[in-house]
C-alpha positions as CSV (number, residue, x, y, z in Angstrom):
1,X,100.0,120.6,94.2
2,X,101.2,124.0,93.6
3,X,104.5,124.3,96.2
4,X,104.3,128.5,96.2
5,X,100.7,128.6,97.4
6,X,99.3,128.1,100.7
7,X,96.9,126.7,102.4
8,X,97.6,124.0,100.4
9,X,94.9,122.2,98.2
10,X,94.4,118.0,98.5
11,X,93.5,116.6,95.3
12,X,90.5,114.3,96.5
13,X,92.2,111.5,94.3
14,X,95.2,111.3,96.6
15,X,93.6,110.5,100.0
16,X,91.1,108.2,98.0
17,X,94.1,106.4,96.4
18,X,96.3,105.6,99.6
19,X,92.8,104.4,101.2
20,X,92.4,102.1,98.5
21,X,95.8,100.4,97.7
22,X,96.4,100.4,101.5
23,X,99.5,102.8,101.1
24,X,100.0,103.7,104.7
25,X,99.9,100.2,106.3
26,X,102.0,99.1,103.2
27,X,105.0,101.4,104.5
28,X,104.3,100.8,108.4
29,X,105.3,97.0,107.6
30,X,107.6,97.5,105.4
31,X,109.4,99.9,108.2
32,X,108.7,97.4,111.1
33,X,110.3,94.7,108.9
34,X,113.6,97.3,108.1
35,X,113.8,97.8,111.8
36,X,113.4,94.2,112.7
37,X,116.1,92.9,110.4
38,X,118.0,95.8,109.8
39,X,119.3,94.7,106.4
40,X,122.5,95.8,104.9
41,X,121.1,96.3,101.6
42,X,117.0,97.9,102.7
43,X,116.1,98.1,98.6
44,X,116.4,94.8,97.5
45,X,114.8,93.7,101.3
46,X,112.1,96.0,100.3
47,X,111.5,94.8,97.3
48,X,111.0,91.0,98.5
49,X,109.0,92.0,101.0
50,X,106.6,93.2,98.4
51,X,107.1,90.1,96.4
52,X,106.0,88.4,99.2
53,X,102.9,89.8,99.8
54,X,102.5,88.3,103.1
55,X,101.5,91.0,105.4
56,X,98.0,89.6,106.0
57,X,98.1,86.1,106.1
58,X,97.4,84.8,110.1
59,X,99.9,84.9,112.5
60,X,98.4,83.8,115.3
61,X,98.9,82.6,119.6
62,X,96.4,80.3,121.5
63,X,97.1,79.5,124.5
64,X,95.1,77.9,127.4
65,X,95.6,75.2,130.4
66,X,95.4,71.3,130.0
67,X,92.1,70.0,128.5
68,X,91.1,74.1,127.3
69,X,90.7,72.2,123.9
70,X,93.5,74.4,122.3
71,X,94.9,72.0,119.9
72,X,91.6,71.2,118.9
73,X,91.1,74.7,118.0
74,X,93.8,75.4,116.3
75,X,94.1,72.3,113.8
76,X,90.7,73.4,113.1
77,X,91.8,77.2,112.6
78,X,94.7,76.1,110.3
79,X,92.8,73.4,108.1
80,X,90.1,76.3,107.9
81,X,92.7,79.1,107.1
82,X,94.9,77.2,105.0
83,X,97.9,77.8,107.4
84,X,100.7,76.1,109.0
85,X,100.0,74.5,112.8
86,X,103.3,75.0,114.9
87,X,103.6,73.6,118.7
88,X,106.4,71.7,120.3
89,X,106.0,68.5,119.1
90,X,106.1,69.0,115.3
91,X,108.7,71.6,116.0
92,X,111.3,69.0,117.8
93,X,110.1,66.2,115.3
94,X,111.5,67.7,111.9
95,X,113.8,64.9,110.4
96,X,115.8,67.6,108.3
97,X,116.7,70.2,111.2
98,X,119.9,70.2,112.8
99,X,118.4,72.6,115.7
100,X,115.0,69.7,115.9
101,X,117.8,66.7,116.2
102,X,119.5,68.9,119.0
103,X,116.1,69.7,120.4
104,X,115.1,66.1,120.4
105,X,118.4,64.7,122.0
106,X,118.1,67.4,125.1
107,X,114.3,66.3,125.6
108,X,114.8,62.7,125.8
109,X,117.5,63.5,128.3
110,X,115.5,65.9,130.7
111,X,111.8,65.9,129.5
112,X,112.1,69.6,129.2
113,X,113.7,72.3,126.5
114,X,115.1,75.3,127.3
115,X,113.2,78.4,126.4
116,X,116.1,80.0,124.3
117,X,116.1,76.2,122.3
118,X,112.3,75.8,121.8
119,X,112.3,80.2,120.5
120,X,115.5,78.9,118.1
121,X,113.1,76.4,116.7
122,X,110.1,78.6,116.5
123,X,112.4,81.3,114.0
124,X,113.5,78.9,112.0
125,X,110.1,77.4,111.3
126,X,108.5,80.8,110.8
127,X,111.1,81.3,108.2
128,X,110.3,79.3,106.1
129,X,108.4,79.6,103.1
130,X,105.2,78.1,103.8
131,X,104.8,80.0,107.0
132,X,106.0,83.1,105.4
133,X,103.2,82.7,102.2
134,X,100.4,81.0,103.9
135,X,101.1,82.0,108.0
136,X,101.0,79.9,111.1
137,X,98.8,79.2,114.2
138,X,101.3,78.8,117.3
139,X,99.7,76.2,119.5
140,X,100.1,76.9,123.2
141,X,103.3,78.8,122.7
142,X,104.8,80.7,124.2
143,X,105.0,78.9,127.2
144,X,106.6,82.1,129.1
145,X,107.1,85.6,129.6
146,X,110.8,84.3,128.6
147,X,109.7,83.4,125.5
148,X,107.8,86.2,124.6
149,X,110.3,88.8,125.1
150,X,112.8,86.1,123.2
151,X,110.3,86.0,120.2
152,X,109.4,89.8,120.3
153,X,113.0,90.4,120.5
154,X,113.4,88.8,117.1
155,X,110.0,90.0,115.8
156,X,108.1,87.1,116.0
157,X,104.9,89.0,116.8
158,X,101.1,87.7,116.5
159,X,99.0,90.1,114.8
160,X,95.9,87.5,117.4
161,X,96.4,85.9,120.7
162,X,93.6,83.8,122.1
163,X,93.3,82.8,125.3
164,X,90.7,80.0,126.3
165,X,89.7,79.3,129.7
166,X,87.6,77.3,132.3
167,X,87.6,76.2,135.6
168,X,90.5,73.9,136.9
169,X,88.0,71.3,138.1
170,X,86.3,71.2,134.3
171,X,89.5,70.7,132.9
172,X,90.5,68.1,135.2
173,X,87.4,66.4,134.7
174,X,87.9,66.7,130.6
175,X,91.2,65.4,130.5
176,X,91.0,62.3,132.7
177,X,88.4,61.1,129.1
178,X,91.0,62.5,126.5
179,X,92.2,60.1,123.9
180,X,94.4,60.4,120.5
181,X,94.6,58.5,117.5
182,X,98.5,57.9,117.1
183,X,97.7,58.4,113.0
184,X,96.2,61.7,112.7
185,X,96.7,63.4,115.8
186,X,93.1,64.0,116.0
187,X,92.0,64.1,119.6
188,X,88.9,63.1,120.9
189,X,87.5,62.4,124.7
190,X,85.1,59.3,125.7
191,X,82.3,61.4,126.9
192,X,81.7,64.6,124.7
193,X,83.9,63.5,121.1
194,X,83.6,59.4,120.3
195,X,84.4,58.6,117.2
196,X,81.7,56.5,115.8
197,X,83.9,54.5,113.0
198,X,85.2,51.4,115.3
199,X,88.4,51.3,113.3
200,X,89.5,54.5,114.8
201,X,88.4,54.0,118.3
202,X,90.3,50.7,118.0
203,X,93.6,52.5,117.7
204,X,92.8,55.2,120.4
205,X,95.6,55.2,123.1
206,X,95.4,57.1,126.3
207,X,98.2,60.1,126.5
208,X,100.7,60.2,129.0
209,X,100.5,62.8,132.1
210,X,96.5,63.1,132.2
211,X,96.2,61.6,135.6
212,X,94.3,64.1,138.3
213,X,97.7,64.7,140.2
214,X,99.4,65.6,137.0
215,X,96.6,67.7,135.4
216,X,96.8,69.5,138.4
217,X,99.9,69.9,138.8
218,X,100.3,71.4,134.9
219,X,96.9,73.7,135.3
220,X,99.2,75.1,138.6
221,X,102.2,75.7,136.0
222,X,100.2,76.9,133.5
223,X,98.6,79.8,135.7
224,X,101.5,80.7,137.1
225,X,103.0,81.7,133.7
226,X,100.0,82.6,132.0
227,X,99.6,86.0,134.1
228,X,102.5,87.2,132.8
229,X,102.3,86.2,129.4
230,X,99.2,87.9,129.1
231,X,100.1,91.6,129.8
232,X,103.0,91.3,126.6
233,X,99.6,91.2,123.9
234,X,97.8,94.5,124.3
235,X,95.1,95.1,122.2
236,X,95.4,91.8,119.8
237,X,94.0,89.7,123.3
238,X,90.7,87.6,123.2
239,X,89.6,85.6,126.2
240,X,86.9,82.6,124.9
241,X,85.5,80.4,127.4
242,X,86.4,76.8,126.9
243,X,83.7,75.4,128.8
244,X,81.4,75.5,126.4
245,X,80.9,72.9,123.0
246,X,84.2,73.1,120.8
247,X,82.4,74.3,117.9
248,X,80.6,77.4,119.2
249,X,84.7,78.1,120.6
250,X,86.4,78.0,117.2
251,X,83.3,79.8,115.4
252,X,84.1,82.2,117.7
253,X,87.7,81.8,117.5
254,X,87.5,82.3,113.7
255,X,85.4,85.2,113.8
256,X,88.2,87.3,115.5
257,X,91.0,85.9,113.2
258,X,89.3,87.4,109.8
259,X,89.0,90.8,112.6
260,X,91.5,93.3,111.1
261,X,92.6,95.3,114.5
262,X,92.6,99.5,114.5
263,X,95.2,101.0,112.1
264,X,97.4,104.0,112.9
265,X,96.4,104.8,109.1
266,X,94.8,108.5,108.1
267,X,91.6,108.0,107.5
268,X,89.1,109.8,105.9
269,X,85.5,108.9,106.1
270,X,83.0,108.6,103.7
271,X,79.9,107.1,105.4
272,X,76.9,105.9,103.3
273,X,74.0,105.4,105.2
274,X,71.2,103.5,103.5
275,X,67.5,102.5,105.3
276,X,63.9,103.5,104.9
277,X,62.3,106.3,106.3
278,X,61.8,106.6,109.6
279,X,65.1,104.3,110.5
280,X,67.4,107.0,112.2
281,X,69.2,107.9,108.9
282,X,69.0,111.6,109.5
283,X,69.7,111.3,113.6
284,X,72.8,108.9,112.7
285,X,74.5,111.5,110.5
286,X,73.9,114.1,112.9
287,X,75.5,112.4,115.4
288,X,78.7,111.1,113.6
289,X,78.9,114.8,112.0
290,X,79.2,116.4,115.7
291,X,81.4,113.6,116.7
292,X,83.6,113.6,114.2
293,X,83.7,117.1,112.3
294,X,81.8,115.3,109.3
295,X,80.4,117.4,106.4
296,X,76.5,116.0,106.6
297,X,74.7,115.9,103.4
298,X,70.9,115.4,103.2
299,X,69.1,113.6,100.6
300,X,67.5,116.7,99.3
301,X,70.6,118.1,97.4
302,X,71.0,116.6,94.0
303,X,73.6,115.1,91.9
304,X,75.1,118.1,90.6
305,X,74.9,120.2,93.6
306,X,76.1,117.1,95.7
307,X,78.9,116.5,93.8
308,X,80.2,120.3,94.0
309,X,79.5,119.9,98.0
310,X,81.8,116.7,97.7
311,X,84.6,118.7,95.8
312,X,85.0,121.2,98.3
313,X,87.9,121.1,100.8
314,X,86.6,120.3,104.2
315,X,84.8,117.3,102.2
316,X,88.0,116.2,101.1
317,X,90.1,116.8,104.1
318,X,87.6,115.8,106.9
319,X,85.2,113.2,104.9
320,X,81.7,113.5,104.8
321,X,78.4,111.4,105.9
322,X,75.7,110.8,103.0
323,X,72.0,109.7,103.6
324,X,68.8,108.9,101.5
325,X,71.0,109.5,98.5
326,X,71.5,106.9,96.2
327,X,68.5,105.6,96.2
328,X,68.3,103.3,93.5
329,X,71.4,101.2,91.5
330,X,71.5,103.9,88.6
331,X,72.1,106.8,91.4
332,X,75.1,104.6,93.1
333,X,76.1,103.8,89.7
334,X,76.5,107.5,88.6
335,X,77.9,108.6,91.8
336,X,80.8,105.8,91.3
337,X,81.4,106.6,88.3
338,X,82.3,110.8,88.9
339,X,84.5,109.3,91.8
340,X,82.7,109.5,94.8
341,X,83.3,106.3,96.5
342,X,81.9,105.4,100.5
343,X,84.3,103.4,102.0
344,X,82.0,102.5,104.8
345,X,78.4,101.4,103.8
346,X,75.5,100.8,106.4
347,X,72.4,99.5,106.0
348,X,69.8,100.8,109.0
349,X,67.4,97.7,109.0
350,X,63.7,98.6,110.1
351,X,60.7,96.0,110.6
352,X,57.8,97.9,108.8
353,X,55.6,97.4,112.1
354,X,58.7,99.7,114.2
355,X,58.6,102.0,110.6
356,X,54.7,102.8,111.3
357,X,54.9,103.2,114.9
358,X,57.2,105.7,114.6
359,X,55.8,107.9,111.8
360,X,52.6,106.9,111.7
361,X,52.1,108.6,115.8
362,X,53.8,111.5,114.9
363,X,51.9,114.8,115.2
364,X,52.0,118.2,115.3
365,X,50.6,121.5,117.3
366,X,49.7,123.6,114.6
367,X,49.2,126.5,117.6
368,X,52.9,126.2,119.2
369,X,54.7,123.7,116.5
370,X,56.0,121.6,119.2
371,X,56.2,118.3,117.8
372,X,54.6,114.8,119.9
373,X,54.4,110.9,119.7
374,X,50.6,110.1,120.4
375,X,53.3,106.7,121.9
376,X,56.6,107.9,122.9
377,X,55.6,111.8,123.6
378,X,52.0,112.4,124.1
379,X,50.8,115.7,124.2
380,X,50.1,116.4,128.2
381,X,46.6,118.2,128.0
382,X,43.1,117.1,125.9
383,X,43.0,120.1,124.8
384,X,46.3,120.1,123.0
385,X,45.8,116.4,121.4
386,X,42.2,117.7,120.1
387,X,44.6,120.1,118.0
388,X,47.1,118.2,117.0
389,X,47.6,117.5,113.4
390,X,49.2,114.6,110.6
391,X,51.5,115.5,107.7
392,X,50.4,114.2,104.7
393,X,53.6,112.2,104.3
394,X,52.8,110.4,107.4
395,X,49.7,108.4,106.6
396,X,49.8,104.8,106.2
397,X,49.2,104.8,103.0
398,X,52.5,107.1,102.1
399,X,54.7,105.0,104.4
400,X,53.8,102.1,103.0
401,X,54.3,103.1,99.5
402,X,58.2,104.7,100.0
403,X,58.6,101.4,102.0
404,X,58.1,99.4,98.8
405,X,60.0,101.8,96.8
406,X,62.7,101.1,99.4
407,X,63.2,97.3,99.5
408,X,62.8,97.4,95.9
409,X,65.4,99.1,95.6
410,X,67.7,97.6,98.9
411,X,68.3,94.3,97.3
412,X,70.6,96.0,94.4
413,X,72.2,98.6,96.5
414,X,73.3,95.7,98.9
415,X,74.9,94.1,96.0
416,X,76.4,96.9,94.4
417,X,78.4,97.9,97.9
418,X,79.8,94.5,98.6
419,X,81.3,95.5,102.0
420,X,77.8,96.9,103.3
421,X,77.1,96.4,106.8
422,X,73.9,95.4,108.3
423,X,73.0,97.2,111.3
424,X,69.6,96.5,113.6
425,X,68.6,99.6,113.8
426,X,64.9,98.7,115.8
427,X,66.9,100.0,119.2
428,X,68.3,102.8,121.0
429,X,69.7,105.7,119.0
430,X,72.7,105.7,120.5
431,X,72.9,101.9,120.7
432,X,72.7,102.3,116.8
433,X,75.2,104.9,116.9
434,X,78.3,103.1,118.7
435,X,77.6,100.4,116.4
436,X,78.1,102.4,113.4
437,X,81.1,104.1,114.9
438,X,83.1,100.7,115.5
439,X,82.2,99.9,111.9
440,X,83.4,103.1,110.9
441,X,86.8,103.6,113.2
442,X,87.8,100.1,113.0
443,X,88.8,98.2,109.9
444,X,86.0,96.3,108.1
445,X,86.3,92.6,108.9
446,X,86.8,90.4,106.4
447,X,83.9,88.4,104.8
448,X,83.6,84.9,106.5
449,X,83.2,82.2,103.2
C-alpha cells in the first residue's frame, strides 16, 4: 500500500490471505498463551507454540450428577477423537507422579482431595505431551467453582463444556443397576447395557457408594456445586438431556465438539448461494445485503463485468453475496482461478413439486402490473383474474427444463465447494434466512467422518 495516499486502498489478496491461513486467531492464541505464561524469553515460546500446532485439538469439560452417563460419554468422545480421558481416578493412579503418590496417600487417609491437590494434578497432566498434541476430555471435573477459578487461574480453559442432565429420581433409579468390569473400565447397567459375552458379565462387580441413600446424597452435592460452576463457561455451555438412550447423547455430544464457537476474527463475507429457480436465491441476497452492507450481485452480470464489480473497494472491504452465478463446474472453475474464492457456500434445496407451485401460479395484471399467486395471493375480483397473464418463462415446460439443467449441474458444484452447506429451503423466508446467517457469522463446523 502506498503510505502518502489516503483513503487507503486493501489489496483484495490480503484480507483473502489472513482468512485463509487463519492469521487472526493464529495471533489471538499465541497472545492468550504469552499472557498465560508470561515467558521470559516470548520468541522462542512463540516459536514452539507454532511447532506445536495444537490450538485446535479438543479441550473439553463434561460434567453431570451420578448415573448422567458422563463417563460413558466421554470414553466414547476420546476413543472417537483420538484424545486423552482425564478424571480423578487415572489422575491419582499414575505410578510415575510424585504429586499422584501424594494424591493417593491423602485419599486413602480421608476419602477426599483437596481442590488445590486434585487442580495440581490436573496441570501437570495437561502438560504433557500427549494432551498437549492430541487434547483431553475432563471427565466430571471440575468438581467446583474452586476449581474452576484455580484452573482458569493457570489457563486451563475448555474451548466445550457439556453439561448432561435428568431427574434425580432417574438417576437414582439408573445407578442402583450400574456395574463395571474391573479390566476395562467399561461400564454397563443390568437393565438398559448387558453385555451379552458371559465372560464379561462374569467379572462384573458392583461399585461402591450406589445405594439410594448415597446416590442421593451425591446428586444433593452435586447440585449444590454445579450452579455455580456453570455461570464460569459463557458461551462454550451445552445442556444434553441424559435421560434419553446413550447413543443419541454422545451423537449429540460429538456434534458440538467438531462446532468451532464465534471468532472475534475480521471477517469478510463472500456468500455463494447456489439452488434452482424459484428457491429464494434472489430474496436471500437481498436480505443478507440490507443486513449486512453486502455488495449483491445478480446472475445477469457476466464474467468480465463480474469480476471488475468484485475488484472494486466496497467488494473488498465489505464482502459481497453472489447468486445464479456459477452455474456449471467450468464457471466455478474460472472464477477460482482469477481469485474470487466464497468462503461460505449454500445450497438452497427445493422439491420440484414446491419449485412449480411457486412459479408455475405466478401471474401478472398486464392493466396495473401488480403481480399475484393464483395460491398464495389471488387476485381479489373475477374480473382482474380473467386478465391476468403468464410469462413465458413460467410454464411448465420452461421450469422443468432449467430444473434439469440445474441438478445436472448441482452434483459437481457440490463437489467442487467441499465445505457447501445444505440448506431446506421449502420454508419460511426468513426461517431460511437465520439459517444462512448462522452459517455465515459463525465458523463452519467441521465435517463429521
Amino acid at each position: 500500500m502506498d503510505a502518502t495516499s489516503f483513503p487507503h486502498v486493501i489489496p483484495p489478496e490480503m484480507p483473502q490471505y489472513g482468512q485463509a491461513n487463519h492469521i487472526f486467531q493464529l495471533m489471538q492464541s499465541m497472545l492468550e498463551q504469552l499472557l498465560i505464561h508470561q515467558p521470559q524469553d516470548p520468541i522462542p515460546f512463540m516459536i514452539q507454540h507454532l511447532h506445536l500446532d495444537s490450538d485446535d485439538v479438543p479441550k473439553i469439560v463434561i460434567l453431570g450428577p451420578p448415573a448422567s452417563g458422563k463417563t460413558t460419554i466421554a470414553m466414547w468422545l476420546c476413543k472417537h477423537l483420538n484424545c486423552n480421558l482425564l478424571n480423578t481416578e487415572n489422575l491419582m493412579g499414575r505410578e510415575l507422579s510424585l504429586l499422584a503418590a501424594e494424591a493417593r496417600k491423602y485419599y486413602r487417609r480421608f476419602r477426599s482431595l483437596p481442590s488445590q491437590l486434585v487442580v495440581r494434578l490436573v496441570q501437570e497432566r495437561l502438560a504433557e505431551e500427549d494432551c498437549v498434541r492430541r487434547g483431553w476430555v475432563l471427565d466430571g471435573l471440575p468438581e467446583s467453582r474452586e476449581q474452576v477459578l484455580m484452573m482458569q487461574t493457570l489457563g486451563l480453559a475448555p474451548r466445550h463444556v457439556i453439561v448432561l442432565n435428568a431427574p434425580d429420581m432417574v438417576l437414582i433409579e439408573r445407578n442402583l443397576g450400574k456395574r463395571i468390569d474391573p479390566q476395562t473400565g467399561e461400564i454397563y447397567h443390568t437393565t438398559f447395557d448387558w453385555p451379552p459375552e458371559p465372560e464379561t458379565q462374569n467379572r462384573l462387580v458392583i461399585p461402591e457408594g450406589i445405594s439410594e441413600l448415597e446416590t442421593a446424597r451425591k446428586l444433593l452435592e452435586y447440585h449444590r456445586n454445579v450452579i455455580r460452576i456453570l455461570p464460569s463457561y459463557p458461551g462454550i455451555l451445552k445442556a444434553i438431556s441424559a435421560d434419553q438412550p446413550c447413543v443419541d447423547i454422545f451423537y449429540q455430544a460429538l456434534t458440538y465438539v467438531q462446532t468451532h464457537h464465534r471468532s472475534n476474527a475480521p471477517f469478510t463475507p463472500r456468500v455463494l448461494l447456489c439452488g434452482p429457480l424459484g428457491s429464494g436465491k434472489s430474496l436471500q441476497a437481498a436480505l443478507l445485503a440490507q443486513k449486512y452492507g453486502l455488495v449483491n450481485v445478480p446472475d445477469s452480470i457476466i464474467m468480465k463485468i463480474l469480476t471488475q464489480r468484485l475488484d472494486r473497494q466496497d467488494s473488498v472491504q465489505r464482502g459481497w453475496v453472489l447468486h445464479g452465478f456459477p452455474r456449471d463446474l467450468d464457471q466455478a472453475q474460472m472464477l477460482d482461478s482469477l481469485g474470487y474464492s466464497p468462503n461460505r457456500v449454500f445450497f438452497l434445496n427445493v422439491p420440484l413439486d414446491s419449485v412449480m407451485e411457486r412459479l408455475t401460479l405466478r401471474r401478472t395484471d398486464p392493466v396495473t402490473g401488480e403481480r399475484y399467486h393464483l395460491m398464495h395471493k389471488p387476485p381479489p375480483t373475477l374480473e382482474i383474474q380473467e386478465r391476468l397473464l403468464q410469462n413465458p418463462r413460467d410454464s411448465e415446460e420452461r421450469v422443468k427444463l432449467k430444473m434439469d439443467l440445474f441438478y445436472r449441474n448441482a452434483a459437481e458444484l457440490e463437489q467442487f465447494y467441499g465445505q457447501a452447506v445444505t440448506v431446506n429451503g421449502d420454508q419460511d423466508p426468513y426461517t431460511v434466512f437465520e439459517y444462512i446467517e448462522s452459517g455465515i457469522i459463525n465458523p463452519l463446523p467441521k465435517k463429521v467422518p
